[in-house]
N, C-alpha and C positions, 0 to 999 in steps of 0.2 A: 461411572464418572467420566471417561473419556466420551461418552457417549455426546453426554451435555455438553462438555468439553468442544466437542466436533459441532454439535449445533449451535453454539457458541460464537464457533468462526463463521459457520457459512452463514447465519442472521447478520454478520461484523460485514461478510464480503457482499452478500446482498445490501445491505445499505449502503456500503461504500459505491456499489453499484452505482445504486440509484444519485446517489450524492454526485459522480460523477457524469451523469448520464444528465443531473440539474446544470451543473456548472457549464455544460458543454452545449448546452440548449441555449443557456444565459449568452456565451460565450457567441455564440454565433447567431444571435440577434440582437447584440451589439449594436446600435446604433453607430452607423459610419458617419464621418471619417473616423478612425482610430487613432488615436497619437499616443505617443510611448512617453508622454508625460499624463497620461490621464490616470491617474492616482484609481478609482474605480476596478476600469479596463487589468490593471496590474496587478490589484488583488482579485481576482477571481482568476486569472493566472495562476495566483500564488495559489489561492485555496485549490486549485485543478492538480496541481504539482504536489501538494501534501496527501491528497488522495489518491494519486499514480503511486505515491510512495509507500502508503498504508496497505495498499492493496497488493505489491510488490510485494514489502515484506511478510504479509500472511502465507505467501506462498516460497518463502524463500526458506533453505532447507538449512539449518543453524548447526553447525556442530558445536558438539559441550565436549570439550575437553577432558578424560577419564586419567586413574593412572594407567590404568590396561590400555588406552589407546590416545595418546597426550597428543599428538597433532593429527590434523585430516589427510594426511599422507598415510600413517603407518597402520597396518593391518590391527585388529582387535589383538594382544600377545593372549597365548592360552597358557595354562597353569595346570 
């Protein structure tokens, strides 16, 4: 299970890849001028930012709170 689990994420972080690797193609063939009212231009911004964020937190390392070890400060207590 953890197996598929793991291929799982990395088929998540390869598409998220490529999804930004689209946006950022988009992004810089842009037709100029740019203006920061151009509704368009702003959302693919937006969409660029939600997948810097998705692909962030796949790799970001979550602690779960236990009673053995209730904050990410204190050591595992042993029994």
């Amino acid at each position: 299970m953890t197996q598929i689990y793991e291929e799982c994420l990395a088929i998540a972080r390869s598409e998220l890849k490529i999804a930004r690797q689209s946006l950022n193609d988009e992004i810089t063939n842009y037709p100029t001028p740019i203006s920061g009212c151009d509704a368009q231009f702003n959302h693919l911004l937006a969409e660029r930012e939600k997948v810097r964020r998705a692909l962030q937190s796949l790799d970001q390392v979550v602690f779960v709170p236990t009673p053995r070890s209730p904050s990410p400060d204190t050591g595992v207590e042993s029994r």
